[in-house]
Residue frames as qw, qx, qy, qz and C-alpha x, y, z in Angstrom:
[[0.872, 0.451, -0.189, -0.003, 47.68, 138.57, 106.56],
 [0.769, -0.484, 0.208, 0.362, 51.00, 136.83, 107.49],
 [0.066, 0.917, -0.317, -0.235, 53.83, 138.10, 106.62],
 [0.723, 0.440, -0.511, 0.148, 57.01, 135.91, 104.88],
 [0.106, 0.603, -0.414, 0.673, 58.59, 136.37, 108.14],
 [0.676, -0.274, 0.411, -0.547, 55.76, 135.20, 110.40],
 [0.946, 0.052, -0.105, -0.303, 55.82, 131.71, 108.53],
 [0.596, -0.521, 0.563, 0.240, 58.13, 129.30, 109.33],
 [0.099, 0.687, -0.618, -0.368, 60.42, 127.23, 107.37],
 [0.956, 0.181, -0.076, -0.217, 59.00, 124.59, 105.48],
 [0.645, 0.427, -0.575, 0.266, 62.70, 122.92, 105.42],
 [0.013, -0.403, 0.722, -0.563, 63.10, 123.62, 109.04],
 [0.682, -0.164, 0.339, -0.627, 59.59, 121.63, 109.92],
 [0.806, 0.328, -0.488, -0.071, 60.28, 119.07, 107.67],
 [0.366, 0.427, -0.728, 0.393, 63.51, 118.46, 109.82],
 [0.188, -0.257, 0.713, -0.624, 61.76, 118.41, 112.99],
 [0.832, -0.129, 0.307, -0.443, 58.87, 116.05, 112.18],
 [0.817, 0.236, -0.525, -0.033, 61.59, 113.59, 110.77],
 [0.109, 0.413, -0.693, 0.580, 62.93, 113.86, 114.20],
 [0.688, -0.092, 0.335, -0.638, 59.63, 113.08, 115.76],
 [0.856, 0.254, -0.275, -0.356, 59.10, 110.34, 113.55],
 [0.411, 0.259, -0.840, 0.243, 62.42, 108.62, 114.52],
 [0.218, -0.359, 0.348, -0.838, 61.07, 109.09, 118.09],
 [0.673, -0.113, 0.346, -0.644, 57.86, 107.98, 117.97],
 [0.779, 0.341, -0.471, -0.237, 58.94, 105.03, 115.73],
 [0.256, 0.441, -0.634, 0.581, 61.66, 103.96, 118.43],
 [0.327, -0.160, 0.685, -0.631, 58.90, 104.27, 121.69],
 [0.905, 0.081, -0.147, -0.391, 56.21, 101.76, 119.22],
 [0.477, 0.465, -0.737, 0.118, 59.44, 99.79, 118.83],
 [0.178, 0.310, -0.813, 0.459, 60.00, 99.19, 121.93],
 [0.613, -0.038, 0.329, -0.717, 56.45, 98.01, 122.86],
 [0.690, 0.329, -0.436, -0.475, 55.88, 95.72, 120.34],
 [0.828, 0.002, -0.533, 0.176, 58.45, 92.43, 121.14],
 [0.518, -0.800, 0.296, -0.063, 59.28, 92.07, 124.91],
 [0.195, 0.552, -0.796, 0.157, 62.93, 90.35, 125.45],
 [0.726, -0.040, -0.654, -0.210, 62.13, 86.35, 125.84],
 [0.413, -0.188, -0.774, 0.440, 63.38, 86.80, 129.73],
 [0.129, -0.198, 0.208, -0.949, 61.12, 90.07, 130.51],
 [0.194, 0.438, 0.806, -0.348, 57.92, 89.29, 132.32],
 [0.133, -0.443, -0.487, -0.741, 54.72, 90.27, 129.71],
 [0.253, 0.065, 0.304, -0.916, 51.93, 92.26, 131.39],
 [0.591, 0.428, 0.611, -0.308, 48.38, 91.49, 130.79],
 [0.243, 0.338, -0.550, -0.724, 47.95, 91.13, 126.70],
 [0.673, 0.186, 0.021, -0.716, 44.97, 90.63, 125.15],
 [0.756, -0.231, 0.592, -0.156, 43.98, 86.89, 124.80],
 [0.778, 0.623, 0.078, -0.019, 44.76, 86.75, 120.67],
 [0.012, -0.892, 0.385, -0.237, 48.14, 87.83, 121.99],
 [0.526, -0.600, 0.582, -0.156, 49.21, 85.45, 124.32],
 [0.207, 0.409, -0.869, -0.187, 51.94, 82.68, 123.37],
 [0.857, -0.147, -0.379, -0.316, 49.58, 79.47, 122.75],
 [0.331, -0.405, 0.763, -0.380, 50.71, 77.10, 125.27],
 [0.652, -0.049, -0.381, -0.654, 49.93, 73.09, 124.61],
 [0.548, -0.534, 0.195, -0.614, 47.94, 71.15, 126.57],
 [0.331, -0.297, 0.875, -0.192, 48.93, 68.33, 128.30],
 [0.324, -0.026, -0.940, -0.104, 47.41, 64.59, 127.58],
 [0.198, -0.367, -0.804, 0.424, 45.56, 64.31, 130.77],
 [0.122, 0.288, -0.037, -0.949, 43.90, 68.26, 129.94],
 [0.370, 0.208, -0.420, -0.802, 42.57, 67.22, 127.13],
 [0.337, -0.213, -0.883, -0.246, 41.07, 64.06, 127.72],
 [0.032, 0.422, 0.627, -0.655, 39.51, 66.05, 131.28],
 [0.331, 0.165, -0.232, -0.900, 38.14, 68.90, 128.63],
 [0.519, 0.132, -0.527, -0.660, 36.37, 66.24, 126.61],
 [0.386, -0.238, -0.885, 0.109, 35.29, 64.36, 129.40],
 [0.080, 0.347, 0.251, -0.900, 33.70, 67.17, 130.70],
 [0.354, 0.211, -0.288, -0.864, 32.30, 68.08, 127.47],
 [0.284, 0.097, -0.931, -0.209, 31.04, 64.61, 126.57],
 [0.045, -0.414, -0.754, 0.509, 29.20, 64.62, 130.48],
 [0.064, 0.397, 0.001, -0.916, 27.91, 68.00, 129.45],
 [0.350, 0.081, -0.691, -0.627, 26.45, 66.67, 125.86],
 [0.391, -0.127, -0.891, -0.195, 25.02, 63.99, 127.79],
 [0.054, 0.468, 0.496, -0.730, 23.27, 66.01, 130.21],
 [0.361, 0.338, 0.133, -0.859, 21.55, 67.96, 127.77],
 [0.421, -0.174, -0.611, -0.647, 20.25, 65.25, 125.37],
 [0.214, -0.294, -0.888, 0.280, 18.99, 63.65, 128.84],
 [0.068, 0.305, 0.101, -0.945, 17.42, 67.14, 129.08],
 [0.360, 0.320, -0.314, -0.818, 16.09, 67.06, 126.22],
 [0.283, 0.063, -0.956, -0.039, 14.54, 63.74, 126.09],
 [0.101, -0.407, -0.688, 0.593, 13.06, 64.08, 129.53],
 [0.171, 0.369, 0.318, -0.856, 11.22, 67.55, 127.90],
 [0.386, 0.119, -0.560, -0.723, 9.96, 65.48, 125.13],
 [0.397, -0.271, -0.877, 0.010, 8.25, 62.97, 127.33],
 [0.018, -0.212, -0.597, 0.774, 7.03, 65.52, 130.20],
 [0.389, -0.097, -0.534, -0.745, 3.90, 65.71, 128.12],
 [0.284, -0.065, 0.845, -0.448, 1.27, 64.52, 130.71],
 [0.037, -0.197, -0.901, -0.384, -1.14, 62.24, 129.14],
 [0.375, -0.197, -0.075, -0.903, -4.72, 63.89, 128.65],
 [0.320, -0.088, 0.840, -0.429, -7.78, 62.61, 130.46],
 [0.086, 0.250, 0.842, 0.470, -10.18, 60.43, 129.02],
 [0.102, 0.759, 0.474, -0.434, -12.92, 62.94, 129.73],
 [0.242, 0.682, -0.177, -0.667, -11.25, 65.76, 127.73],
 [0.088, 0.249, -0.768, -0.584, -10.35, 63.74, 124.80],
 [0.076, 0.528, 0.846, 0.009, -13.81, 62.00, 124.68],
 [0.123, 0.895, 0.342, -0.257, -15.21, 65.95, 124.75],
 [0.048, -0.593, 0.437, 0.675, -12.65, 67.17, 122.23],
 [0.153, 0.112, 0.914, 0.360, -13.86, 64.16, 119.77],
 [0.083, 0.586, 0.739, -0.322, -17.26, 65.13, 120.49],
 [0.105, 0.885, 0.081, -0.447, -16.88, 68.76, 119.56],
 [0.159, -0.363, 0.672, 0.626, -14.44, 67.99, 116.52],
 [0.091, 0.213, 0.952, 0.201, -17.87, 66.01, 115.19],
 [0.095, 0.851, 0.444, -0.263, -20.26, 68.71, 115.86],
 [0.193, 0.734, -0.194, -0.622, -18.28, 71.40, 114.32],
 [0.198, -0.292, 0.761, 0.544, -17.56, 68.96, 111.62],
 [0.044, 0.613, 0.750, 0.244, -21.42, 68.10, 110.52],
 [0.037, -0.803, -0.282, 0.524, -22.01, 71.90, 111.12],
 [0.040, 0.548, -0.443, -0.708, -19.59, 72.82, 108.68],
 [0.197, 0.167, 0.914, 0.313, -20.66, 70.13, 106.54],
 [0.104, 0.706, 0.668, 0.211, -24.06, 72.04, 106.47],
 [0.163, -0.701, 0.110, 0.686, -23.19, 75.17, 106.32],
 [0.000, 0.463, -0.597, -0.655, -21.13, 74.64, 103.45],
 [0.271, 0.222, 0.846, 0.403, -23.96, 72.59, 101.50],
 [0.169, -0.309, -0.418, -0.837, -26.59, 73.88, 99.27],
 [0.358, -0.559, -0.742, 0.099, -29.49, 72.16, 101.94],
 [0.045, -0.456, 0.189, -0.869, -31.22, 75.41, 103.74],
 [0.170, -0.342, -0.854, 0.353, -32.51, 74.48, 107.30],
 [0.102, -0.149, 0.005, -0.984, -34.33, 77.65, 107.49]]
């Protein structure tokens, strides 16, 4: 069991973690805002001073983007037509077999027993 003696001094720790505190308050400090002529370091991109863009930027961006747009509806256009038209064999023997299973079912599903 400690002893009075062995514990410190609740007044004297106090003192020294308001000392820390100045401290470590002081080395955040000085992280935070750089000085408007100090070079910044890498900082995360939500960080960095916005910067706006020229005229001539912005109409390249969105002439870019615009080319871009117009590439994929051509895309997309092109992959609604790349359907190659069926031959007239299969679709003559898909009709065929849509008409047989359709008078099958047709008897089937009436009362008439072929039996």
């Amino acid at each position: 069991m400690n002893t009075p003696e062995d514990r410190p001094n609740p007044d004297d720790a106090l003192a020294r973690a308001r000392a820390a505190h100045k401290q470590m308050a002081a080395a955040l400090d000085e992280d935070q805002a750089p000085e408007a002529d100090e070079p910044v370091g890498w900082q995360p991109i939500w960080k960095r001073p916005r910067k706006p863009k020229s005229k001539a930027a912005k109409k390249a961006e969105l002439r870019k983007q615009r080319k871009r747009l117009q590439q994929a509806a051509k895309r997309r256009l092109a992959a609604g037509n790349s359907r190659r038209p069926r031959s007239r064999q299969s679709r003559i023997g898909n009709a065929a077999a849509r008409r047989d299973a359709r008078a099958l079912s047709r008897v089937r599903h009436s009362g008439a027993w072929l039996w």
